[in-house]
N, C-alpha and C positions, 0 to 999 in steps of 0.2 A: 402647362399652358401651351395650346398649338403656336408656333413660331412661323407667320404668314410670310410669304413673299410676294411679291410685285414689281412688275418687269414693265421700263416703256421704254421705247421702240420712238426714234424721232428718224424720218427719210427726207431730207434735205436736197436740195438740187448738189451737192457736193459730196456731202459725209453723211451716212448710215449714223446714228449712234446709239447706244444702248446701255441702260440703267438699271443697276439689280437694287432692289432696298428689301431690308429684314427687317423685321420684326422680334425684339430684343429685349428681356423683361419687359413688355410693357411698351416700348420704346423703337419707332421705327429710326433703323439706320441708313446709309448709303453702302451697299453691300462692295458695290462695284461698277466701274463703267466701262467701256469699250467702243472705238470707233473705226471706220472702214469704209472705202470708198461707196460712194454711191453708185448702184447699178442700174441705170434708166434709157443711158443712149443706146440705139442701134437698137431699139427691142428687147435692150436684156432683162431680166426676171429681178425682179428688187428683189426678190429674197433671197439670191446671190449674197448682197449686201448685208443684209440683215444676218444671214446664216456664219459670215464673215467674222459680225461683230460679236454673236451671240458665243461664238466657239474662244473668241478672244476673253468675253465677259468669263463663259464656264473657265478656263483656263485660270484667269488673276483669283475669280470669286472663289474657286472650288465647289460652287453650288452646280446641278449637273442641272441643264437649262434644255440638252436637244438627247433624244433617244437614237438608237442604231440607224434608222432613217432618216436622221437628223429633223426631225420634227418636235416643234416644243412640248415639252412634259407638261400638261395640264394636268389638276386635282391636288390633294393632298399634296401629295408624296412630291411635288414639283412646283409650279407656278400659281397660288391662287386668283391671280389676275393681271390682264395686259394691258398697255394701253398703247395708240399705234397714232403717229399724227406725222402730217405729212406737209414739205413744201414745195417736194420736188416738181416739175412737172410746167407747162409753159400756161399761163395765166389766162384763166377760163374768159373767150370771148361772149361779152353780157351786154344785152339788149334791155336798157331799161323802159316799160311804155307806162305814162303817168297822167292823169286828168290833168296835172296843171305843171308846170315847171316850177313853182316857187314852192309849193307845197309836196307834190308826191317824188319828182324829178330827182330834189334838193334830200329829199328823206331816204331816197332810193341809193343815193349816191352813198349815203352815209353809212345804209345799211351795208353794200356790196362791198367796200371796198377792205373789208377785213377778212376777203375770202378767195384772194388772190384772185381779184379780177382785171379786165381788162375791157374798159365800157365803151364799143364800138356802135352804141345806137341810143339815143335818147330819144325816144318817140311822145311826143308834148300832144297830147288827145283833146288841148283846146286849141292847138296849130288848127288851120283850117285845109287841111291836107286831104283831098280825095282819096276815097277805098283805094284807087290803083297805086295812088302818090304813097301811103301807107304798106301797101302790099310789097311796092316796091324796095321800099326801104330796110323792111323787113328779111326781105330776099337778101337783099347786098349785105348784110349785116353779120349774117353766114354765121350767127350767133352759136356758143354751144350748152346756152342759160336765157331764157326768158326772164323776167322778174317786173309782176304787175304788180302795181299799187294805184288806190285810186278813190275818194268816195267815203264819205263816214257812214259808221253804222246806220242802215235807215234812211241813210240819204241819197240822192240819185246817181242812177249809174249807168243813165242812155252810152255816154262816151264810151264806158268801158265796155259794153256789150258788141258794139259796131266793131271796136280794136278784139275782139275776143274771135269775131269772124274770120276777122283778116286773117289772124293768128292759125284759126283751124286750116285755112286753105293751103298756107305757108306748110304749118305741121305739117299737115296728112298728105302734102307731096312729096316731101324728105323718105328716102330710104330712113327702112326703122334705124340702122345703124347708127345715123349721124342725127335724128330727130332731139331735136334742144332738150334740155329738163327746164321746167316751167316750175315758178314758184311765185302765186298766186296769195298777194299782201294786201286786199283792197276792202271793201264793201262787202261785207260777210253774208248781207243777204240772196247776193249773186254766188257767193264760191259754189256750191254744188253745179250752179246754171255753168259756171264757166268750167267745170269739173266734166260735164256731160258735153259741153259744145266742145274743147279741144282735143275727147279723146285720147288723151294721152296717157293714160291705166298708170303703171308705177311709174311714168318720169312726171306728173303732175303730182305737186308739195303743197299741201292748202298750210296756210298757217293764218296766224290773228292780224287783223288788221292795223297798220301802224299807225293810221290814222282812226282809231274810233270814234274822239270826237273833235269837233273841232280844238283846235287851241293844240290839242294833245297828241304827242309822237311817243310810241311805243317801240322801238326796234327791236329789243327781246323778243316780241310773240312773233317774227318770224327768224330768230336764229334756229330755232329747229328744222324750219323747213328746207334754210339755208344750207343747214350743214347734211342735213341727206343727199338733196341736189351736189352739194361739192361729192361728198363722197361716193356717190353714182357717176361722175365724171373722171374721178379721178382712176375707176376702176375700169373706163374702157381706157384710160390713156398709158394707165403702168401697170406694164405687164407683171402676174404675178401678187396683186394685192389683193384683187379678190380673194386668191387660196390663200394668202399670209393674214386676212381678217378671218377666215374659217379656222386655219391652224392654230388661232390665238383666243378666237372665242374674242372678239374686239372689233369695233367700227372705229373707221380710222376719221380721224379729227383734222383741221388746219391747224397748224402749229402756234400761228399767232391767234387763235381763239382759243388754245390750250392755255397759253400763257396769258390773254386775257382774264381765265381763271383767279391766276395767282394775284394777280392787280387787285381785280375785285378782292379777296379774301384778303390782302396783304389791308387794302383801305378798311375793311372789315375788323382787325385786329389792331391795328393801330388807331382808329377812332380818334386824331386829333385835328379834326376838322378843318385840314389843310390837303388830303388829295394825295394821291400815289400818281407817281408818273412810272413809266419802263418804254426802253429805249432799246431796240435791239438791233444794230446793224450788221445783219449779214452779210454774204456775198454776191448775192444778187439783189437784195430789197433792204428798206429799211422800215421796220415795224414801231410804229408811235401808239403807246396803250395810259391811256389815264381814266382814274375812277375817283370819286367823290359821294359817297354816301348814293343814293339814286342815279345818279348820273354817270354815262359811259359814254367815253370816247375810243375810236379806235379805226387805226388806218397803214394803209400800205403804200409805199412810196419804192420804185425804180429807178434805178442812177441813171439820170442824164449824161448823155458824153455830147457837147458843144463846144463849139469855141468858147463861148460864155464859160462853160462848165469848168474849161481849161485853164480860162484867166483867173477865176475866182480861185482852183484848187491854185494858182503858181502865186497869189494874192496871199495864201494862208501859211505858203512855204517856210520850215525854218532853214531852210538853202535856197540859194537863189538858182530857179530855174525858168526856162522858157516854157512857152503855149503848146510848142511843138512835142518836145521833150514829156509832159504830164500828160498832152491827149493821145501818146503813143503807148504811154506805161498806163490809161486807162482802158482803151482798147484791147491792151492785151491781158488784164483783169478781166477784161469780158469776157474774152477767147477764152482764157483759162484761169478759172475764178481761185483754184485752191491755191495760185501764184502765190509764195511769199516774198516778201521784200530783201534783194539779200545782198542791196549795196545801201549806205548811207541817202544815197537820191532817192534812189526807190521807198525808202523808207521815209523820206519825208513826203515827197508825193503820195504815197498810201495815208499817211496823218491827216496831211494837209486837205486829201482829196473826202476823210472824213467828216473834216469837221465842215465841208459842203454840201456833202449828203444827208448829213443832220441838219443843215439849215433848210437846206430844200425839204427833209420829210415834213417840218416842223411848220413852213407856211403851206404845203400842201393838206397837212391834218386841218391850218385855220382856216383854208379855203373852204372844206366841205365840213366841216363842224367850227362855223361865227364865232358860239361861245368860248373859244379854245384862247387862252390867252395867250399870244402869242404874233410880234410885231416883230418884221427882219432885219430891221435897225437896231430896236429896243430891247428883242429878247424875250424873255419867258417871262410872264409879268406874277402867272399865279404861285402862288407858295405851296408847289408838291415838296411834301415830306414824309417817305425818303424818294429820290430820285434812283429808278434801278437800270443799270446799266449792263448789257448783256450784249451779246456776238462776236462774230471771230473780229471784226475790225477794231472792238477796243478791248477784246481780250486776248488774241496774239500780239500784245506790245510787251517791247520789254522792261519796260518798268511800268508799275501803275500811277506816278506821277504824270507820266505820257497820256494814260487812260484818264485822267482827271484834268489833266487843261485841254485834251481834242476835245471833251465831255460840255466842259466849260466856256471853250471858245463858240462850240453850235450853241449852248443853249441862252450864254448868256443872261443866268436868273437871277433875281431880285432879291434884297433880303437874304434870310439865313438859307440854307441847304444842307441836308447831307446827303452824299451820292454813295451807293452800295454798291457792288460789282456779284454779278451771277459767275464765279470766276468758271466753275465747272457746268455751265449752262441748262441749270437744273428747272428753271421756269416751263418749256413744256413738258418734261418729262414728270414733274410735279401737276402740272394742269389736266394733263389725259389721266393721271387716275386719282383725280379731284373727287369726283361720283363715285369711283369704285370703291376709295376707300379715304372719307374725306379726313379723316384724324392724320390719316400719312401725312397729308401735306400742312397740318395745321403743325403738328411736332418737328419736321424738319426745318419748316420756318422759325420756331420759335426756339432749335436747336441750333441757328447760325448758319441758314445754305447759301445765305446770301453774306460777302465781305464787307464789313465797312470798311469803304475807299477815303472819305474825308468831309468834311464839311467846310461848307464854302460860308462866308459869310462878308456882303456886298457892300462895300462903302460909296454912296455915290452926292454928289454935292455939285453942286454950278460952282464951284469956287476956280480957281487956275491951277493950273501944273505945277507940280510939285509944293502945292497948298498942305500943311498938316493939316490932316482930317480928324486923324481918332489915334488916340492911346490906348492901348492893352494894355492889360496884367493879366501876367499867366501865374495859377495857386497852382506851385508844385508840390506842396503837402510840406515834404523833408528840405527840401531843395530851397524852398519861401518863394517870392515871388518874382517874379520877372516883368520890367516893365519896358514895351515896344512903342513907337510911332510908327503911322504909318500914315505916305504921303501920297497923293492925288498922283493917277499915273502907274501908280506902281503895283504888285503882286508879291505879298508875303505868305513865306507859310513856317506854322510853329510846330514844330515838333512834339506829340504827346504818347503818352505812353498807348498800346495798343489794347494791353490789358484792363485797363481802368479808364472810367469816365476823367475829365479837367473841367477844371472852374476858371472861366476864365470873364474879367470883366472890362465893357468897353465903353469910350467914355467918348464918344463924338464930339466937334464941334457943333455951335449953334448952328450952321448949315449942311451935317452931314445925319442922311440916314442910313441907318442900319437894319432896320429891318424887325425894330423894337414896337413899333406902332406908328411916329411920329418922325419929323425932323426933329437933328438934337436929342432924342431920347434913347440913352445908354443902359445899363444895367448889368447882372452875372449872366451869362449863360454858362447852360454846362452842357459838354459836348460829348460822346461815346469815343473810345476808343475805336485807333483805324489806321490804316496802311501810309497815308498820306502824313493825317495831322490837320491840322488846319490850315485854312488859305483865305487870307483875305482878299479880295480882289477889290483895288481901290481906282481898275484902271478905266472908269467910267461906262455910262450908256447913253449914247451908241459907242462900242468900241472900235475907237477909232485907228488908224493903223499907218504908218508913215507913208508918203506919197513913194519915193526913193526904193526902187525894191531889193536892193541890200542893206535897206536901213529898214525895211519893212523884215525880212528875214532876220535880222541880227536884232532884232523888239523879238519876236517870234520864239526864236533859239532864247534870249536872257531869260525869259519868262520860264521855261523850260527849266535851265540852270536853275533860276531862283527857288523853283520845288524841290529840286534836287535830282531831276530827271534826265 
């Protein structure tokens, strides 16, 4: 039997990284991985980077990956397939223009923002803005992505036709070098019209209408067009990628639509009508992906640095620090993103500065997608299960207790949970060769690529402080059972074996729920073995936090202790 390989290739604003997986009776594995600085500033050639990682992977894997001119071995005899996905690079400026704000505007938004953008023009085509007002704004916009929508199938499309004008004038006075790529999501009957009026030969992307018909958003039929447009962009900005998609036989992907892949397929495989969430906080952005049977969500969120930004991160602290002190250590995370933490403050200002950045992606996702459930008092209201948590911010910590209460404290969910950890950040590298070769990713999931971190499970009741809520028993098989209280206010967590599922049953009062259907209603659950164990969190919603900020740190830090972290 041939023994296939497959190589992806992730170019981050920080780290290069790269993934070998074999093919093994039958049975794809993780060959090997390797990481390396990223090569982007000053013009340098990413495949600097990549060449960096690939000589490190050939080295641990002993699979021979690059030839005497260090170029990758394609065919047989070497790589049968690449896959290249990219987030390096400064966040494409995008001009959305829409018949209406509430409809195309609102759709537009949703659609762009999982393709690292950056939307410096909302142009509203029932605004009553004259041609120059229009042309004008367009000019200022200095966009380097157009993105039209507008008009159901069949139905009218004067507005879009006049803004399609504007558009050619704007075009066709741009030097070709800098002329936008346009991607055309509106009134199907028009796309060719608008295909021949802008002129634009290969940087115009037609794709399906988002709006076909009334009532109905489609945002799939133009991720195609979306992702040419990025990766047409991304090929004049970093230097070197065009010839490293030639060298590899590969069109390079955005990393967060790679890893929206595995979402989808992960809600796909697990079918228990409750919804995948994934969470990945980088060091530049923070990526929010949730799937539910038809339904996708998906969005990119950039760390604020405010004053605000800086109270809330010194608010989350489990050290007491000042405003000054955290918007200095965040600033200089910006300067220098691959910064690690390497005094106990810094390390609580990096946690604490987390678990604000997950709050902030979290109402930014529910701003441009309503349905998103999710309130910044209340927290996560819908039941994803599992919750996957992924990036350097909660995976360079060092314990994953740490990884499971920053996790906990942004998302603050409802009901049962369990949270898995991508500890070796296998989500894009898994999603870019999704297509190529889809069994790979279906056996590595179902082989454990992902960790289970722990399961949360929410006691929350109107009752008062320090109120008993709910009694456990924990079935240790040999051991018999064990029986806990657990009282309002508080955070427990039980210890379970890693290898084996537990049986564990909980027995609420008549005013607490859990997450069983009802108030008051108890019953077994049985939980999968995992890193943590379990944790009940009994400490209400909204979580509330002491006014005193070394009484607020020292709540902070016990919670911590209490996991064992």
């Amino acid at each position: 039997m041939e023994q296939k390989t497959y190589l992806s290739i992730d170019i981050g604003s920080q780290r290069t990284r790269a993934w070998l997986f074999q093919q093994r009776e039958g049975y794809y594995q993780l060959a090997g991985s390797a990481t390396a600085q990223t090569t982007v500033s000053a013009g340098q050639d990413v495949r600097a980077g990549v060449r960096h990682a690939l000589l490190q992977l050939q080295q641990s894997s002993g699979i021979q990956l690059l030839d005497t001119d260090q170029r990758l071995i394609q065919g047989l005899q070497g790589v049968a397939g690449t896959g290249i996905t990219v987030s390096a690079g400064y966040p494409l400026r995008t001009a959305l223009i829409g018949v209406s704000a509430d409809l195309s505007l609102a759709s537009l938004r949703r659609l762009v923002d999982l393709f690292y953008t950056d939307v410096v023009l909302e142009l509203d085509l029932q605004d009553e803005l004259n041609a120059t007002a229009q042309l004008e704004k367009l000019i200022q916009s200095d966009a380097d992505l157009y993105v039209i929508a507008g008009g159901t199938d069949g139905g009218g499309y004067h507005p879009l036709r006049a803004a399609l004008e504007n558009m050619r004038i704007v075009y066709q006075s741009l030097p070709r070098v800098i002329r936008p790529q346009v991607v055309y999501a509106g009134n199907s009957d028009l796309a060719e019209e608008a295909r021949a009026e802008l002129e634009a030969g290969p940087d115009f992307h037609l794709a399906g209408n988002i709006h076909p018909r009334l009532g109905v958003e489609t945002l799939s039929a133009a991720w195609q067009a979306m992702l040419e447009a990025f990766a047409a962009l991304r090929r004049q900005q970093l230097r070197g990628l065009e010839e490293l998609e030639q060298e590899c036989n590969a069109t390079v992907l955005p990393t967060a639509f790679a890893m929206s892949r595995i979402v989808r397929l992960i809600d796909r495989i697990h079918s228990n009508g409750k919804g995948t969430l994934a969470l990945d906080v980088g060091s530049s952005s923070t990526t929010v992906l949730a799937a539910h049977g038809d339904e996708f969500i998906g969005s990119i969120n950039r760390p604020e640095i405010s004053s605000r930004t800086g109270e809330e991160t010194c608010r989350w602290s489990s050290l007491p620090i000042d405003v000054e002190t955290a918007s200095i250590y965040m600033l200089n995370k910006r300067l220098h993103p691959a910064f690690l933490p390497d005094t106990l403050e810094d390390l609580a200002i990096e946690h604490a500065w987390t678990r604000v950045r997950l709050q902030a992606a979290l109402q930014h996702t529910q701003e441009i997608f309503p349905n998103f459930a999710y309130h910044p008092e209340q927290g996560l209201f819908a039941p994803y299960e599992p919750i996957l948590l992924s990036g350097e911010s909660l995976i360079r910590v060092p314990a994953a207790q740490q990884s499971l209460l920053i996790a906990l404290d942004g998302l603050r969910p409802h009901g049962i949970t369990t949270f898995t950890l991508d500890e070796r950040q296998l989500m894009a590298a898994l999603g870019a060769l999704a297509e190529l070769e889809p069994l790979l990713a279906v056996q590595m999931i179902d082989a454990g690529a992902f960790v289970n971190l722990g399961t949360v499970i929410t006691a929350e009741s109107t009752q008062h402080a320090s109120t008993s809520l709910l009694t456990i028993e924990v079935d240790r098989e040999e051991a018999g059972r064990e029986k806990l209280e657990v009282r309002k206010g508080t955070l427990k967590r039980i210890e379970t074996p890693q290898d084996q599922r537990t049986r564990i049953y909980l027995s609420p009062s008549e005013f607490t729920d859990v997450g069983m259907g009802y108030v008051g209603l108890g019953g077994w659950v049985t939980v999968p073995g995992s890193k943590v164990g379990v944790v009940i969190d009994a400490r209400g919603r909204p979580l509330e936090l002491p006014q005193d900020a070394e009484q607020r740190s020292q709540t902070i830090y016990n919670w911590l202790w209490e996991l064992g972290g």
